[in-house]
N, C-alpha and C positions, 0 to 999 in steps of 0.2 A: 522657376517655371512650374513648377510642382502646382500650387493651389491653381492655376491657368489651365489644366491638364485637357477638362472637357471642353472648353472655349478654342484650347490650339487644335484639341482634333475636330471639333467642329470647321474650324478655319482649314485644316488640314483636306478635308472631305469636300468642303467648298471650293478649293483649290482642285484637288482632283478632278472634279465632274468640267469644271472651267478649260482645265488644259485636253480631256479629252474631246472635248468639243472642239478644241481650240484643231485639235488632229486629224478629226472625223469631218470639216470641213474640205483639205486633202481631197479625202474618199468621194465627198459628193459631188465634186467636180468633174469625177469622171465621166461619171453615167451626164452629168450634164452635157457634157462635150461628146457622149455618144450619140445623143439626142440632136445636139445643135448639127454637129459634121459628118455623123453616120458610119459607118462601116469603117473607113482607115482609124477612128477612136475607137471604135472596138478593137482593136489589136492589141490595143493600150495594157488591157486586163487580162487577155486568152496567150498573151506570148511571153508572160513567165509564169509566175505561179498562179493557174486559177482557181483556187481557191477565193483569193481575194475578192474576183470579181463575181464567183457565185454567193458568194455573201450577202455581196451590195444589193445583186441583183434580185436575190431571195428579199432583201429588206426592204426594197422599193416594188417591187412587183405589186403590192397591194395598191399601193399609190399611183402609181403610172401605168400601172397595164393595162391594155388595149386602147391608148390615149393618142394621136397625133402628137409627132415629134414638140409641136409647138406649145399646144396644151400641157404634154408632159413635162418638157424645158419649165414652165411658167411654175408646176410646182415643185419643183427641186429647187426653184430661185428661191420659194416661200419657206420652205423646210430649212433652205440656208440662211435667210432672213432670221426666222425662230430662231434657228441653233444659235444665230448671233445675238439675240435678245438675250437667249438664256445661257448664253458664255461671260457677257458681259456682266449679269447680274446678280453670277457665282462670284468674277474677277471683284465686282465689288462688295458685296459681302465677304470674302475673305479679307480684300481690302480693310475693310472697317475692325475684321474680329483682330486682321495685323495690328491696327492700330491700338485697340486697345488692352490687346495682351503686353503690348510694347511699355503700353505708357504706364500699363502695372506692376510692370518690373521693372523698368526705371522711379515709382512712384515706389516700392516697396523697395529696394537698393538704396534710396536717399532714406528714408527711414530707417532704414536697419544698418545704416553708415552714421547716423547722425545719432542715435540709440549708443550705437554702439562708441563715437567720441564721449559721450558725458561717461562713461565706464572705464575710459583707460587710462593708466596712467598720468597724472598731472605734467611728468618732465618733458613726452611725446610734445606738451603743446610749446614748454620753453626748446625744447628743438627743432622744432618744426614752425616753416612760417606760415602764418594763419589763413594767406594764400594759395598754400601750396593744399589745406585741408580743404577751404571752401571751394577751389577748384575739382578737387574729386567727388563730395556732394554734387556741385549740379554740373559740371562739364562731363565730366571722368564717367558718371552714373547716363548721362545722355545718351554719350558718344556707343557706350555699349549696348545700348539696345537693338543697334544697328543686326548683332547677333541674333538678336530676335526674328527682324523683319527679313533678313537675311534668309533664315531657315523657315519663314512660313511662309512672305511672300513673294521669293526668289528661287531657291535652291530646290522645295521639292517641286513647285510649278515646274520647271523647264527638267528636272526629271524624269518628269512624268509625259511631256512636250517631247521631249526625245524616246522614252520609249513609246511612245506613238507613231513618232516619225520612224523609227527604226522598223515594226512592224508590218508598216506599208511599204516603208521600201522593199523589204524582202519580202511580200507580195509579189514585188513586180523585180527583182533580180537579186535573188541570195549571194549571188559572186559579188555582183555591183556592190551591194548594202556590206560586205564585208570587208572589201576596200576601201569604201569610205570611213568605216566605224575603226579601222584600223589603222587610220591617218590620225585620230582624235588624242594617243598618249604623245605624240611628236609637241599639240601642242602645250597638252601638261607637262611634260619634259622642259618645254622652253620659257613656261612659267616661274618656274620652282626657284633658278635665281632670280627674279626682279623680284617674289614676295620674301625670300627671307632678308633681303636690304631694305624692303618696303618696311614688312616688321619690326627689324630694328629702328629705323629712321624713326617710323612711328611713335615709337617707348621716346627717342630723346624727342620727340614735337610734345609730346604730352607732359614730361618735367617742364619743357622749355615754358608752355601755355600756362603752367601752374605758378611758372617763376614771374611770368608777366602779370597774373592776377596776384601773386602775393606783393608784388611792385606796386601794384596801385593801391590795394587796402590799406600796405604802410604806410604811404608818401599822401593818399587822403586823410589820415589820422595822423600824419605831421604836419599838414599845410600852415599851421602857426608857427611852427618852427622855423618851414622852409622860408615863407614871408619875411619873420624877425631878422632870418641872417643873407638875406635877400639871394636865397640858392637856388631862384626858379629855371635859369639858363642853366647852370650845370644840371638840376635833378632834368630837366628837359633832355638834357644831352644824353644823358645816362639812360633816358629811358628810351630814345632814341636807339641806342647804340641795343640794346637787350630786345626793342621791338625790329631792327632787321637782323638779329642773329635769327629773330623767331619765323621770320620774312624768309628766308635761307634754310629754315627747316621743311617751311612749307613747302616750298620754290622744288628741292630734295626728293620730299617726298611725290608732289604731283609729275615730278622725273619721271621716277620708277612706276607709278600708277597710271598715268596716262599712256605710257608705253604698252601694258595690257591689249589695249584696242585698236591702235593699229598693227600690233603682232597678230591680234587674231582676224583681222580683214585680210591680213597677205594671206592667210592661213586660207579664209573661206574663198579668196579669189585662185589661190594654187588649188584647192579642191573642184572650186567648176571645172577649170580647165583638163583636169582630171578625168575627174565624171565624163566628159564631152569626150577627151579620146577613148578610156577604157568602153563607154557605152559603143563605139564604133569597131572595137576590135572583140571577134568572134571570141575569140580564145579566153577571153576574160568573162566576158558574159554569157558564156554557153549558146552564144546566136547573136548575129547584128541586131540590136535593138530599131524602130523604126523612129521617125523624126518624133511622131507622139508619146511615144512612150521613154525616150530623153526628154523631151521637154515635162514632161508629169514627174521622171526619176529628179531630173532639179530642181524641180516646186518642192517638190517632199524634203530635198538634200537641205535647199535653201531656208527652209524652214525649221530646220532642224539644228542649222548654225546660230539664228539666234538666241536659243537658250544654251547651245555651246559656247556661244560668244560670254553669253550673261553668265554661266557657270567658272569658268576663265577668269575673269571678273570679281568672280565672289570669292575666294580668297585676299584679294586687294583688299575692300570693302572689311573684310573681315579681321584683316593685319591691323586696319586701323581701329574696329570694335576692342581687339581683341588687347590690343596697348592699354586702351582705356581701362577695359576689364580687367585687367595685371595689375592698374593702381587703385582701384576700387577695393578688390580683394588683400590687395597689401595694406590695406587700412583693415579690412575685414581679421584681418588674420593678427594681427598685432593684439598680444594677451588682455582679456580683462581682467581691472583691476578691485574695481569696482562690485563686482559679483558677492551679494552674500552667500554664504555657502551651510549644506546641510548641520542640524546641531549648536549654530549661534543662535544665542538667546537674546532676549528685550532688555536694554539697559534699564537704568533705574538710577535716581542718587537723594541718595538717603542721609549719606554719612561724609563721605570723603575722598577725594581724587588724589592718588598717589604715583609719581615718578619714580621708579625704581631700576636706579643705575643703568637709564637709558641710554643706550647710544643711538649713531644712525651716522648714515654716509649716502649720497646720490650714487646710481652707478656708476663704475671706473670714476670717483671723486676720490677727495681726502677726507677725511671725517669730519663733519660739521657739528656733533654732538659726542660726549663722550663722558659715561659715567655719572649723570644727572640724575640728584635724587632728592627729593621734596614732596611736599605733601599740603593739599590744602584742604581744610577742613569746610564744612557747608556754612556760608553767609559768609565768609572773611575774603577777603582782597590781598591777593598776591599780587605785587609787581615783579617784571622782568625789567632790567634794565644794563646796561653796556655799551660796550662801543661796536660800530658800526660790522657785521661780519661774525661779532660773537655767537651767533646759530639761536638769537632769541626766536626770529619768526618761526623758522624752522622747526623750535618747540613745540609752538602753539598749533601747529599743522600736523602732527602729530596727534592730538587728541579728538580733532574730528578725522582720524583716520584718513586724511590727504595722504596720506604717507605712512608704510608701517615701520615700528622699529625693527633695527639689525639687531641689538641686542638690547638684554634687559626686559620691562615691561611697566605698562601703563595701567593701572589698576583702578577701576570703579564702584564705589563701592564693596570693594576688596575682588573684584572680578575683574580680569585682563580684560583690553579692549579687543585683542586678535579672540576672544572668546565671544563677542557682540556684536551683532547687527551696525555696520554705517548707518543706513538709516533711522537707528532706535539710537542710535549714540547721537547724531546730530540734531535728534528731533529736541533733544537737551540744551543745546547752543543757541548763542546769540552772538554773532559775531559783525562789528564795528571794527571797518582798517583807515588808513589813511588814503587807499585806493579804492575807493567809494564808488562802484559799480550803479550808476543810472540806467534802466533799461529804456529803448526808446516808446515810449508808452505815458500813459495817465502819471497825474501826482497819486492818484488815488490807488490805480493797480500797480505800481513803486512801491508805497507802500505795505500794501495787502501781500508782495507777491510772497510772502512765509504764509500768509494764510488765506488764501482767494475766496473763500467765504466769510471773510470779516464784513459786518453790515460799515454800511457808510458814517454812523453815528463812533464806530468802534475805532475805525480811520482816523476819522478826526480827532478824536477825544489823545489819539498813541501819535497828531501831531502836534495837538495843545500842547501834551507832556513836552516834545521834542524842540518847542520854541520855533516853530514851523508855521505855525496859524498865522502869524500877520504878512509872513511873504507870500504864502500861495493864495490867500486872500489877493492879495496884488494883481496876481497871474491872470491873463487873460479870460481863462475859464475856468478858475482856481481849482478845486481838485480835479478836474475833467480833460486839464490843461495837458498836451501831450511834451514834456519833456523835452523832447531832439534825441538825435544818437547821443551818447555817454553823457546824460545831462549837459547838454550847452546852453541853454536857457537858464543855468541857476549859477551862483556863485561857487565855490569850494566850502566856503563854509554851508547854503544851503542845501548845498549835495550829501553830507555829513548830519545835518540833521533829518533829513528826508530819511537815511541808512540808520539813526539814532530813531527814529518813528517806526520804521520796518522793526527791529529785534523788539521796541516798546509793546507792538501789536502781536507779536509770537510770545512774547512771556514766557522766556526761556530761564529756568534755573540757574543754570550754566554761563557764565556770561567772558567773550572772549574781546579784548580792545585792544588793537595793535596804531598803536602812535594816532588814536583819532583825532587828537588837537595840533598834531605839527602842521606847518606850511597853512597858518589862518594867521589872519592878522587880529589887534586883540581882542575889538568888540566881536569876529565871531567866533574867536576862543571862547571867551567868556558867556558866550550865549551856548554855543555847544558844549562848555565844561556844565552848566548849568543842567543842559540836558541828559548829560552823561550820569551827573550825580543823581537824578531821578531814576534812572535806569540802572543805573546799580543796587538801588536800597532795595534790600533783602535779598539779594542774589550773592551767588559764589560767582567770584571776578578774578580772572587774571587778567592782567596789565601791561604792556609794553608802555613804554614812554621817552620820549625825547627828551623833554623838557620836565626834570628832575620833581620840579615844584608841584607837577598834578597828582605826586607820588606820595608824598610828605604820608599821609594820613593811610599808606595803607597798614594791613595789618605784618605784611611782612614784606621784604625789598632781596630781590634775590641779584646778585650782580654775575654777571656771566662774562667771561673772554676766553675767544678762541674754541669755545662748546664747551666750557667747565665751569660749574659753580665755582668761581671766587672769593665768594661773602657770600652772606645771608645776615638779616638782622630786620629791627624797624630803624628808620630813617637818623631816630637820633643816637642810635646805638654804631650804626655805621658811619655818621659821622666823628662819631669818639675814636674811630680808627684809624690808622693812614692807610688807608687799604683805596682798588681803584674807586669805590664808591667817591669816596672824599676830594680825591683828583677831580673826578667827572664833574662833581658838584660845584666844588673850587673855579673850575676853568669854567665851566658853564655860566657863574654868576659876576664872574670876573668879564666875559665879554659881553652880558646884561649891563654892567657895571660902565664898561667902557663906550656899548650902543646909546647909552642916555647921556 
């Protein structure tokens, strides 16, 4: 709320001048109904406190004096007419500043929630469903602004409505207005359980909402699947059954919230009833009150219940802001990871990238690395290679500081990485997976998106290299062509070169390929291996590989099981061995052998 500060007291003072108006209507009904009925309305003011009515009468005297009842009547209607002009178009002015202090902190909550996802933690997003995150962005971040409108265009209005009404009533009977004001904790007392079950309920409606929207993102990003194995009645059913537990939450909650408002109508009808005997017995009111001056004590009373009604209310209202705002700030509060911090410096590579007896483990995991130590020198080609588990990727995540080591250290250019900048370390990388990320967007902003001011000719030129020019030529509006969500428009293998065009156009030193050729069949292996070999000449490369053969040629083959260096050698050197390399290879070419 902080940068909103002069805009909410703005809204705050707009509110103010509205509700007093909103009280001082009351007031000038009096003197009106002195005017209309005469002498038995004057009682109204002279037979409790008069003060009140020399006030009025002091403030109208200018206007009405020496005037016939009728003429005078005519402008006290006009003066109430104004005040109604200029009540309403306070009410809407605060209205508007409501809104859009509202929509600022809901607009600056989704930002500084969404800021804050690209900084935390990687594993946060492998445990969490992707549903459960984009429902606190825009639901979770909504639903709380309610807090907002709550406290500017709710809570101090009828405030400020009731101590106006308060005032007047004790005008016209101190005992009266004490009695009444002293019935009001009975019905906060009777409040207090239905909102702390309201609140809780709340908390589980807002997991539940988040579990329904991670339902569908999944099960829209499986609908190939569901189709293939014809699951659409069951995932139907399932989704069924989670959207009426969620049906059952609502149902719950509008239980205990709805309850609010007829609790407090019993409330305001046992208080007429009230009013009407206490005003009739002397003893209470220090004198029988006359017919007019009860009926003016219950205008003021009755007016007064509305913003008690609405105050009543706004803890409800706010059970349910307030749920929302609990998982906002639980994303909020979850450490960044991300953060560079004072005293890291600008990487650089000059010379040589070295593993040193790195380990590493997830938290509460088993160790997936242990004791790794290698080195590779500038322009040479290391592979990674092993069986499925042996903590190869996990390696390579490592070096752009996805992850830092438990022990050991990563050294560049003989400088640890936990000493450098993320940002200065990745600005080094070019990294190609087999999980080839298309955003939903252009060919041409796909490719740029490492560098968004690459000119159009520079584009091109990093899809020529990529073997990419004659399919997006194809493409409807070829570089302009928008994509789909996760590339659906192109094949596996043109998705892989599109990602081989991107690192082409960054002209990254550093160069990281995790299995780019598996799962292609051969002609776009062989067009992606083609691109691949362009993008590696004169870079430092490490390599993952599936398929042993794209390996042969590098400068060193590191084989890993279970997170340990097992071998190291070149290609023909570990074939001289019965070590697991020569297994892998063996089996590998043996069931090439028997596919043909």
């Amino acid at each position: 709320m902080r940068p909103y500060a002069g805009r909410f007291s703005l809204g705050l003072l707009a509110t103010f001048g509205a509700s007093v108006l909103d009280g001082v209507t009351i007031v000038l009904l009096v003197p009106l109904l002195k005017q209309l009925f005469g002498g038995e309305a004057a009682k109204v003011l002279t037979s409790g406190s008069a003060w009140l009515g020399r006030a009025v009468d002091n403030l109208l005297a200018p206007l009405i004096g020496g005037l016939p009842p009728s003429q005078a009547a005519g402008r006290i209607v006009l003066v109430l007419l104004a005040g109604l002009m200029v009540k309403n178009a306070l009410s809407y002015t605060s209205n508007q500043i409501s809104v859009a202090v509202q929509e600022g902190v809901v607009r600056d909550l989704r930002t500084r929630l969404f800021r804050h996802l690209l900084g935390i933690d990687l594993g946060l997003f492998q445990r969490t469903k992707s549903g459960q995150l984009i429902s606190g962005i825009i639901v979770d971040a909504d639903s709380a602004k309610a807090v907002v409108s709550a406290a500017l265009a709710s809570l101090f209005q009828n405030l400020v409505l009731i101590l106006v009404s308060v005032v007047i009533l004790m005008g016209m009977s101190a005992r009266l207005t004490i009695l009444t004001v002293a019935t009001a904790p009975l019905l906060v007392l009777g409040m207090r359980v239905l909102l702390a079950r309201l609140r809780r309920h709340s908390k589980v409606w807002a997991d539940q909402r988040g579990e329904l929207t991670a339902t569908v993102a999944e099960r829209i990003s499986a609908i190939k699947l569901i189709r293939s194995y014809g699951t659409e009645t069951l995932e139907s059913q399932r989704f069924e059954e989670q959207a009426t537990r969620y049906r059952k939450g609502i149902i719950r909650i509008q239980r205990f919230s709805s309850l609010t408002s007829p609790v407090s109508e019993v409330f305001g009808g046992c208080l007429i009833i009230l009013i009407i005997w206490a005003a009739t017995t002397p003893w209470i009111t220090g004198g029988t009150l006359g017919p007019a001056e009860t009926i003016t004590f219950l205008v003021a009373a009755l007016k007064m219940m509305s913003p008690i009604k609405s105050i009543s209310q706004f803890p409800a209202s706010m059970a349910t802001a307030m749920a929302s705002a609990d998982r906002v700030f639980d994303l909020l509060d979850i450490p960044l990871t991300e953060a560079d911090h004072p005293g890291e410096g600008t990487a650089t590579f000059n010379r040589d990238l070295v593993f040193d007896r790195v380990s590493f483990r997830y938290p509460n995991g088993a160790p997936v690395l242990q004791d790794v130590s290698f080195s590779v020198s500038k322009g040479k080609v290391v592979a990674l290679v092993g069986p499925s588990g042996a903590g190869k990727t996990t390696l390579l995540e490592l070096l752009p500081r996805f992850h830092d080591v438990v022990a050991g250290e990563i050294r560049l250019d003989g400088i640890p990485l936990g000493k450098l900048t993320r940002r200065s370390i990745r600005s080094l990388l070019g990294i190609v997976s087999q999980d080839t990320v298309i955003l939903n967007d252009t060919v041409s902003a796909n490719i740029a998106y490492g560098r968004p001011r690459a000119t159009r000719a520079e584009v091109e030129a990093a899809a020529a290299a990529a073997n990419a020019r004659d399919f997006i030529a194809e493409l409807p509006l070829g570089y302009d062509t928008v994509l789909g969500e996760r590339g659906t428009r192109l094949s596996g293998g043109q998705r892989q070169r599109i990602a081989i065009a991107r690192a082409l156009l960054r002209d990254p030193p550093i160069l990281i390929l995790d299995e780019a050729t598996s799962a292609l069949d051969t002609e776009s292996e062989r067009l992606v291996q083609q691109a691949i070999d362009r993008l590696m000449k004169d870079r430092t490369v490490l390599v993952i590989a599936h398929r042993l053969a794209t390996v042969r040629h590098a400068d060193e083959i590191i084989t890993l099981d279970a997170g340990c260096v097992v071998e190291r050698g070149t290609h023909a050197a570990l074939l001289d061995r019965d070590g697991l390399y020569r297994r892998l290879h063996d089996l590998q070419f043996r069931e090439v052998a028997a596919s043909a």
